[in-house]
N, C-alpha and C positions, 0 to 999 in steps of 0.2 A: 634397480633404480640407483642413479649417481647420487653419491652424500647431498652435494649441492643443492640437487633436485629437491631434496626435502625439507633444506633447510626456508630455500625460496618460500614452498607452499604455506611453509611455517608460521612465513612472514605475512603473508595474507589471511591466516587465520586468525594472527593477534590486531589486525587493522581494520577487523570485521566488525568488533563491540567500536572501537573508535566511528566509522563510518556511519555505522548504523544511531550512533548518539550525535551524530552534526547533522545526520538526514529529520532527527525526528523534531532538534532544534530549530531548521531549516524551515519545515511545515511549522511551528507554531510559528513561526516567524515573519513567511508568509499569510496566517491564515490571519493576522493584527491589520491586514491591508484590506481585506474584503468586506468588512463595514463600510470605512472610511469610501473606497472605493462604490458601494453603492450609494451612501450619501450627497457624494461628487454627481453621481447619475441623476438621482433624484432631484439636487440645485440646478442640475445642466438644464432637466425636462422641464424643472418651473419656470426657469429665465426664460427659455424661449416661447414658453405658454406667453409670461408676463408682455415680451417683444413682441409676438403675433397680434397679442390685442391689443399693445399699443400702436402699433402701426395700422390695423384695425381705426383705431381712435384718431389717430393724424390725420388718414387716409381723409375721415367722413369730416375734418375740420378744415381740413383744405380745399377738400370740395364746398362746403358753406362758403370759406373766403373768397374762391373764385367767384359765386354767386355771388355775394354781395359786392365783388369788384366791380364785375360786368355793371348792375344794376347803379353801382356810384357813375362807373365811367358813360352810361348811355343818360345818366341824369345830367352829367357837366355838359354834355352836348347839345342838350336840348332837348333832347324826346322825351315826348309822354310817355312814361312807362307806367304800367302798374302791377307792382311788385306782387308775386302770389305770397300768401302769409307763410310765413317760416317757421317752425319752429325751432325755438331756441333752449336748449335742455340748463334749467335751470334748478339743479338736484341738491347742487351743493348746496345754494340759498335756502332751499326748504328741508327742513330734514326728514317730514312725513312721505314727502315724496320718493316714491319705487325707485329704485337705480336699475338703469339699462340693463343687459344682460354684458358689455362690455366690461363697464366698473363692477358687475357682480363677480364677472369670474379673476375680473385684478385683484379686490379685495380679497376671496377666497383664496387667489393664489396666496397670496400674502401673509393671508393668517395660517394657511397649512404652512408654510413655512417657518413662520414663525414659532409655531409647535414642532416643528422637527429641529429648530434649533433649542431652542429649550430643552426639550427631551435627551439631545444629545449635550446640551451643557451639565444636565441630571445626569448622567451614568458617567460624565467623569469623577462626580464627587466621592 
């Protein structure tokens, strides 16, 4: 084998401890993002929980308004109409009163989030 030859191989065996000390820095380095990254996950899945039902909850208020549009606009004109009884969720005014399953699962979302941010505001102390 040529001098050279070995000098080369030399050189790769002293960059072997350097390599393998940026590789292992490298994984701790990455491994500080895969919390944080699943946290991101977990706010991503409540937001659109939280969105689903409130578009859920728009959805069912717009339909009321149209009803009671209709119902105003066939009154200016004249007709007899008679209205079938509505109901109208009045939860907030009462507080013994059940909440739908709608505001139940807003709420809920809300508080488990709320617990995950705390919890994570606890483990940076």
């Amino acid at each position: 084998m040529k001098p050279g030859r070995k000098q080369h191989l030399g050189s790769y065996e002293q960059e072997i401890p350097e390599v393998a000390q940026c590789w292992e820095m490298l994984k701790l380095h990455y491994a500080s993002y895969e919390p944080t990254i699943r946290v991101l996950h977990e706010k991503h899945h409540t937001l659109l929980k939280e969105k689903m039902l409130t578009s859920l909850e728009r959805d069912k208020v717009v339909e009321q308004i149209s009803g009671l549009q209709e119902i105003l606009k066939n009154m200016e004109i004249g007709h007899s109409y008679h209205a079938r009884e509505m109901k109208v969720d009045r939860s907030h005014e009462k507080e013994n009163t059940p909440e739908g399953p709608t505001q139940k699962g807003l709420r809920e979302a809300r508080e488990q989030n709320k617990c995950k941010t705390k919890m994570k505001g606890n483990t940076k102390v």
